[in-house]
N, C-alpha and C positions, 0 to 999 in steps of 0.2 A: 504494500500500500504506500512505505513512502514515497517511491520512485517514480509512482503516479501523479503522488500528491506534488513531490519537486516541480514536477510540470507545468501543474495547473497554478501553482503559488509563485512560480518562478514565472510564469507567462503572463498573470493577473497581475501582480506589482512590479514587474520590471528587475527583475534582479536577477542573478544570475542563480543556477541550481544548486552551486557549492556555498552560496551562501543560507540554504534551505537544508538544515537541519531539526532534529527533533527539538534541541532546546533553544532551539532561534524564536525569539520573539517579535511577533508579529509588530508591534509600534518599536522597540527598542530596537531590534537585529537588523530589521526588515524594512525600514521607515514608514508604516504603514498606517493609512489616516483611515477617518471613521467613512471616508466611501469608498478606500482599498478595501476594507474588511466588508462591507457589503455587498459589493462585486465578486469578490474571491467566494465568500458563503452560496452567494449566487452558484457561482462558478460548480461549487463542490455539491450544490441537491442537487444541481443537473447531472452532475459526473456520478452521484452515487444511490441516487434516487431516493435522495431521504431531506424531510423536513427540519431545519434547525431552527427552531423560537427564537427572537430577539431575545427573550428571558433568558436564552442559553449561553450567551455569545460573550457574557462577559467571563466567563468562566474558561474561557478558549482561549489564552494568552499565548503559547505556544504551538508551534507544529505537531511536538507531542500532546501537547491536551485535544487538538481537533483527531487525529488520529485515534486517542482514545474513547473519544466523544463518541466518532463512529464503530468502532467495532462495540461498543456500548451500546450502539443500537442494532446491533446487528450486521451492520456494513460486512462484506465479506473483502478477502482481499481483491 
């Protein structure tokens, strides 16, 4: 899954895939504003066919927390 994920997160915010690690964070790592992270969320229910709540999203600071997010719902790799 992360290798997909590099993709989609390295493609939505412009930065390169070596910079898209598990403990990279989304605002600090990544430079990422509050309509990168709405695009990319976009991005990833399209890519993995699953709903993320606004309620959820603050809890997603990392590469690693959305990754776990979704296999917490199920997501497959």
């Amino acid at each position: 899954m992360l290798e997909k994920m590099k993709e989609i997160i390295a493609d939505q915010l412009g930065v390169s895939e070596d910079e898209v690690t598990l403990e990279a964070s989304f605002k600090e790592d990544l430079d990422a504003d509050s309509l990168d992270l709405f695009e990319l969320v976009m991005a990833l229910e399209e890519e993995y066919d699953v709903e993320i709540p606004s309620d959820d999203l603050a809890e997603l600071n990392t590469v690693g927390d959305v990754i776990n997010y979704l296999k917490d719902k199920g997501v497959e790799d």
